[in-house]
MDTraj code that builds the backbone (N, CA, C; nanometers):
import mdtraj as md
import numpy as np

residues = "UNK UNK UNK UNK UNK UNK UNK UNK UNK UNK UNK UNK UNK UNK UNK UNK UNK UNK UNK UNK UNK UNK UNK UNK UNK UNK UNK UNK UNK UNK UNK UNK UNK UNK UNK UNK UNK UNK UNK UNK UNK UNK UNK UNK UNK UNK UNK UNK UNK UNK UNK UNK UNK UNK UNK UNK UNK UNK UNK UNK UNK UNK UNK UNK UNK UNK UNK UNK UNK UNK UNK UNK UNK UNK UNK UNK UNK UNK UNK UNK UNK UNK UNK UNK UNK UNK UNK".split()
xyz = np.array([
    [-3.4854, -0.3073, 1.6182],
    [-3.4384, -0.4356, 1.6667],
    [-3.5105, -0.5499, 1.5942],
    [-3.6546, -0.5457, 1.5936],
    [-3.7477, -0.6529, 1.5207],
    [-3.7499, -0.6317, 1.3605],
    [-3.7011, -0.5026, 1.3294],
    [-3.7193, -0.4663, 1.2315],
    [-3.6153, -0.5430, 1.0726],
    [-3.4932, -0.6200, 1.1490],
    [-3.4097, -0.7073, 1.1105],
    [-3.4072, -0.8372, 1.0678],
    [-3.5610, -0.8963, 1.1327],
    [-3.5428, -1.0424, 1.1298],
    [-3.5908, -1.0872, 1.0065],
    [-3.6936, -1.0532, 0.9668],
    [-3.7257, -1.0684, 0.8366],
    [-3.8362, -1.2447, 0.8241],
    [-3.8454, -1.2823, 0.7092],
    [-3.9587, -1.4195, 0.7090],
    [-3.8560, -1.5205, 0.7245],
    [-3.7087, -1.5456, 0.6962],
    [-3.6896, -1.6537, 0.7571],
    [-3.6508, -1.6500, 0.9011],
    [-3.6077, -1.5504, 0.9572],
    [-3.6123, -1.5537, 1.1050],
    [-3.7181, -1.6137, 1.1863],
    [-3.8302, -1.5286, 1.1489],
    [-3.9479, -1.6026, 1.1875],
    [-3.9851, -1.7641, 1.1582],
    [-3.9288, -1.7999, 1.0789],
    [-3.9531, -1.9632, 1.0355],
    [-3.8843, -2.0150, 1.1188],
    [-3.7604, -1.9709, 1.1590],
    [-3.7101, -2.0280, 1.2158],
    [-3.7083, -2.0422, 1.3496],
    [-3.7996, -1.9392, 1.4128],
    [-3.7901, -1.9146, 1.5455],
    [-3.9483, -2.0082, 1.6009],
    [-4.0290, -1.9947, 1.4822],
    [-4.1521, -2.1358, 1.5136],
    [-4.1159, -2.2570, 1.4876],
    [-4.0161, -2.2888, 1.4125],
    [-3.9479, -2.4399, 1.4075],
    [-3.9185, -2.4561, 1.5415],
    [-3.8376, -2.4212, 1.5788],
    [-3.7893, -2.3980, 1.7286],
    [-3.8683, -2.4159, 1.8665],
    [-3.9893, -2.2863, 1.8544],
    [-4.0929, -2.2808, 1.9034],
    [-4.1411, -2.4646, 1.9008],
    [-4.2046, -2.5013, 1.7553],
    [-4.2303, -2.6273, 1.7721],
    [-4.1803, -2.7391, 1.7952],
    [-4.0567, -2.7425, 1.7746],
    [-3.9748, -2.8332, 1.8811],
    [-3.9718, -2.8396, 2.0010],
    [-3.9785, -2.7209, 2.0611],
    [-3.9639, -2.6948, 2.2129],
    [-4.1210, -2.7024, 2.2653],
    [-4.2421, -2.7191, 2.2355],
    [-4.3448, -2.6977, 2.2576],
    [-4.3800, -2.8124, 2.2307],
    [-4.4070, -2.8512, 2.0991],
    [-4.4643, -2.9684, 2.0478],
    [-4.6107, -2.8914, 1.9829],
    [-4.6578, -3.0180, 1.8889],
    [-4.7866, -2.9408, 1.8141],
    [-4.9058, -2.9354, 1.9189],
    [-4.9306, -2.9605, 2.0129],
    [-5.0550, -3.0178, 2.0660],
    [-5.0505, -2.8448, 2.1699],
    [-4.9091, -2.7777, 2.2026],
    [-4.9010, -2.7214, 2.3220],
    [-4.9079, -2.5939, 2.2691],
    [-4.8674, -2.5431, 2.1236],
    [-4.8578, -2.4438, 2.0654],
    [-4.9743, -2.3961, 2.0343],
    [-5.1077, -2.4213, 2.0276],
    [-5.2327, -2.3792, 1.9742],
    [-5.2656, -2.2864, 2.1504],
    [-5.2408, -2.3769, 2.2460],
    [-5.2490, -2.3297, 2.3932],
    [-5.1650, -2.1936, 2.4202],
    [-5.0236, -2.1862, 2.3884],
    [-4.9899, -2.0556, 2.3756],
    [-5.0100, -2.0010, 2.3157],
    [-5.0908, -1.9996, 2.1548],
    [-5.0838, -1.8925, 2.1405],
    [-5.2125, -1.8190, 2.1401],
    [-5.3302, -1.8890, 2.1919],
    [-5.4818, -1.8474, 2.2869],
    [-5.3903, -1.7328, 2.3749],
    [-5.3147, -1.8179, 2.4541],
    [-5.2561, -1.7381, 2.5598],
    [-5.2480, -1.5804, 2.5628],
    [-5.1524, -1.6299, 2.4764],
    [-5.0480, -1.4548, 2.4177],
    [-5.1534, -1.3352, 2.3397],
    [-5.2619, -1.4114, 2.2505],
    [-5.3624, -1.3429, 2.2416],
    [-5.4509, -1.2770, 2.3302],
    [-5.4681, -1.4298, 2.4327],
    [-5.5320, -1.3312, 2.5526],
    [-5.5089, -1.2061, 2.6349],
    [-5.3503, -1.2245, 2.7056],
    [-5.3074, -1.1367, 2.7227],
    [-5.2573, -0.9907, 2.6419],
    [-5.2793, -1.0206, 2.5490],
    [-5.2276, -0.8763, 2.3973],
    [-5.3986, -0.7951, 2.4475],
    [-5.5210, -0.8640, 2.4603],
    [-5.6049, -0.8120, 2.4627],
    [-5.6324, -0.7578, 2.5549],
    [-5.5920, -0.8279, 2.6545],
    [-5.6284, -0.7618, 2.7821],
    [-5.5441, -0.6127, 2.8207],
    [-5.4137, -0.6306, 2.7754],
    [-5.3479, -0.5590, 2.7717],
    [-5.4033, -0.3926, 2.7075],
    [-5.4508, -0.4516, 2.5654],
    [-5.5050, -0.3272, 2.5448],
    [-5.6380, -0.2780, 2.5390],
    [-5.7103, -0.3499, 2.6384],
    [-5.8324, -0.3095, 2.6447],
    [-5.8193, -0.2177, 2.7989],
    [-5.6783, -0.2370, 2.8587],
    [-5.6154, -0.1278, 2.9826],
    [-5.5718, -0.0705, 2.9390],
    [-5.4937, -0.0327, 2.8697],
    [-5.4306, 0.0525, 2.8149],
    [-5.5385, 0.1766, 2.7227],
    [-5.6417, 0.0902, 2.6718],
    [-5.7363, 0.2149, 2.5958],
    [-5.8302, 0.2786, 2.7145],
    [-5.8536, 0.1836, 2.7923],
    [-5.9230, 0.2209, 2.9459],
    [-5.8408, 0.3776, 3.0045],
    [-5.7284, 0.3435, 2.9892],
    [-5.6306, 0.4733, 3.0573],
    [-5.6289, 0.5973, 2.9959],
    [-5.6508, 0.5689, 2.8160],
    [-5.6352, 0.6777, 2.7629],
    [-5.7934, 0.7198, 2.7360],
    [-5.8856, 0.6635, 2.7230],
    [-6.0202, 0.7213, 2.7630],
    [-6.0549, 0.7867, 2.8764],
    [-5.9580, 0.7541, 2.9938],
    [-5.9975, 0.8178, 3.1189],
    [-5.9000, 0.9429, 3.1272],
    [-5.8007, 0.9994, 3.0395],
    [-5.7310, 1.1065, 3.0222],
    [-5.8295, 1.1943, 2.9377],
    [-5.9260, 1.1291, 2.8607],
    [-5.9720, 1.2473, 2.7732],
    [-6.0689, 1.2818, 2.8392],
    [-6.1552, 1.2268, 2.9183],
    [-6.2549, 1.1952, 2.9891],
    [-6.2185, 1.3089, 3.1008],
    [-6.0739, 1.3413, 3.1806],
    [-6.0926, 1.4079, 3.2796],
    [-6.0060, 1.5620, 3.2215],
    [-5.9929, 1.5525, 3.0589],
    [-5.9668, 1.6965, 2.9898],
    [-6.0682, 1.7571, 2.9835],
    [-6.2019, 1.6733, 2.9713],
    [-6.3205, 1.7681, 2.9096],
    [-6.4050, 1.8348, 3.0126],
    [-6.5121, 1.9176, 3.0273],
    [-6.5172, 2.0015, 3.1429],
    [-6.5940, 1.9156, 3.2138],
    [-6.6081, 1.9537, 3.3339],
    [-6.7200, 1.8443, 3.3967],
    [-6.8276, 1.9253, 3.4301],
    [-6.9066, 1.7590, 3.4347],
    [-7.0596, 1.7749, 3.4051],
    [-7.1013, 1.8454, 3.5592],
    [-7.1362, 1.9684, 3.5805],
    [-7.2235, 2.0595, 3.7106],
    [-7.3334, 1.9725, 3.7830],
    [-7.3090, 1.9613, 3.9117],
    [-7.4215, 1.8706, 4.0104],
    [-7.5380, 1.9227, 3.9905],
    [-7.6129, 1.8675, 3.9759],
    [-7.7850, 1.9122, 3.9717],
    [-7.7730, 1.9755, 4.1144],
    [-7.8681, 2.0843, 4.1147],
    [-7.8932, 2.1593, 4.2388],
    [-7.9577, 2.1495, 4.3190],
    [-7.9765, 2.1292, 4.4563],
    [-8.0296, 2.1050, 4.5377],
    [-8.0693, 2.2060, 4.6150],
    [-8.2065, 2.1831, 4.6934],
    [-8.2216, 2.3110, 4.7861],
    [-8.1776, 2.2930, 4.9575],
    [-8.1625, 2.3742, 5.0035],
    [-8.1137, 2.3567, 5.0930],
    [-8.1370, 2.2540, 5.2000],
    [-8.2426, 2.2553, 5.2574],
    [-8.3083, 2.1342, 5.2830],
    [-8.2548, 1.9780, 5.2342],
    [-8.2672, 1.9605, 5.1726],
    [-8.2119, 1.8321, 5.1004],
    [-8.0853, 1.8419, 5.1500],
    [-7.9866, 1.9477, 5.1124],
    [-7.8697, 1.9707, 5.1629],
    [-7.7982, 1.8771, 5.3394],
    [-7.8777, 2.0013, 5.3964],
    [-7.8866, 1.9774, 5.5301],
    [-7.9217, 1.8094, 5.5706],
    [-8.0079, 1.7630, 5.4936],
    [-8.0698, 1.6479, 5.5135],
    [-7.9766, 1.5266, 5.5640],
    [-7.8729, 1.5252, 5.3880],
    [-7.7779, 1.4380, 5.3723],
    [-7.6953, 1.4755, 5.4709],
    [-7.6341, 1.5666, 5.4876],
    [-7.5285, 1.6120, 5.5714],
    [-7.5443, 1.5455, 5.6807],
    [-7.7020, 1.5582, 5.7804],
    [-7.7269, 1.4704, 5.9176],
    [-7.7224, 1.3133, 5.9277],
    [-7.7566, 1.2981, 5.7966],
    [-7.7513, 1.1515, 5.7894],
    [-7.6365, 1.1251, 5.7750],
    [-7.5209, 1.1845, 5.7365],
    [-7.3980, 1.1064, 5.7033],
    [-7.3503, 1.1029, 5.8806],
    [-7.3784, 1.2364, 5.9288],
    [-7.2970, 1.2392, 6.1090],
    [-7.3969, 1.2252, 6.2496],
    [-7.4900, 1.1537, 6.1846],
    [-7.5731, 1.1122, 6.2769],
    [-7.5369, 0.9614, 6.2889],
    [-7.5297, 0.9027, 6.4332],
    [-7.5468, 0.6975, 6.4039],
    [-7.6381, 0.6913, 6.3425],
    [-7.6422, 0.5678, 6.3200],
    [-7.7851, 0.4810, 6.2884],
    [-7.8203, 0.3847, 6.4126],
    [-7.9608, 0.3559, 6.4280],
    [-7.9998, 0.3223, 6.5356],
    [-7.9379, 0.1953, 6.5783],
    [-7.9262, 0.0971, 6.4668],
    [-7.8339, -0.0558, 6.4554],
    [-7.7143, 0.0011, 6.5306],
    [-7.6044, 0.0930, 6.5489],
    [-7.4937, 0.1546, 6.6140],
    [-7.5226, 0.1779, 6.6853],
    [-7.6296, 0.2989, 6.7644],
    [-7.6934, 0.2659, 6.9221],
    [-7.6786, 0.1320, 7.0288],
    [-7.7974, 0.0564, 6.9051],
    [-7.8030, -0.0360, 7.0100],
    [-7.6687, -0.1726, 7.0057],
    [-7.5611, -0.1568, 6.9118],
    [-7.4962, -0.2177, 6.9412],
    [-7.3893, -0.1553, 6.9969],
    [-7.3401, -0.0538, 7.0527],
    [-7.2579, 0.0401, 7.1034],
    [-7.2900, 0.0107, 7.2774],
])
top = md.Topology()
chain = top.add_chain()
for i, resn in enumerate(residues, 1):
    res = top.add_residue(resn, chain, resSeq=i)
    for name in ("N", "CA", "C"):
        top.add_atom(name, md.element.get_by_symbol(name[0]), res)
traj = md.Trajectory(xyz[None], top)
């Protein structure tokens, strides 16, 4: 489709552009359009780093002894005393 327009298309489509914009407004879009192109693909590489990221094997939890185990476990289903006394 883009592959048609060729260099005077494009001349002609920033003539245009600068008519319809004016010189002062066109430096503002096109910060813009840059901005967003970047942002764009700094998500887009985000997505495909996090595909390779969850191909490769994963990294094994350091081991714990039991104790420790048990530990966390009470603390997660135990209140805390702040919940006592506001309960």
């Amino acid at each position: 489709m883009f592959q048609q327009i060729g260099i005077p298309g494009l001349i002609l489509i920033l003539v245009i552009a600068l008519i319809i914009f004016g010189p002062s407004k066109l430096p503002e879009l096109g910060r813009a359009f840059g901005r967003t192109l970047r942002e764009f693909k700094d998500a887009t590489k985000g997505l495909v780093d996090g595909d390779k990221e969850e191909k490769s094997e994963p990294v094994p939890e350091p081991k714990q002894d039991q104790a420790a185990k048990n530990q966390s476990a009470n603390a997660a289903t135990e209140p805390k005393k702040d919940e006592i006394k506001n309960a």
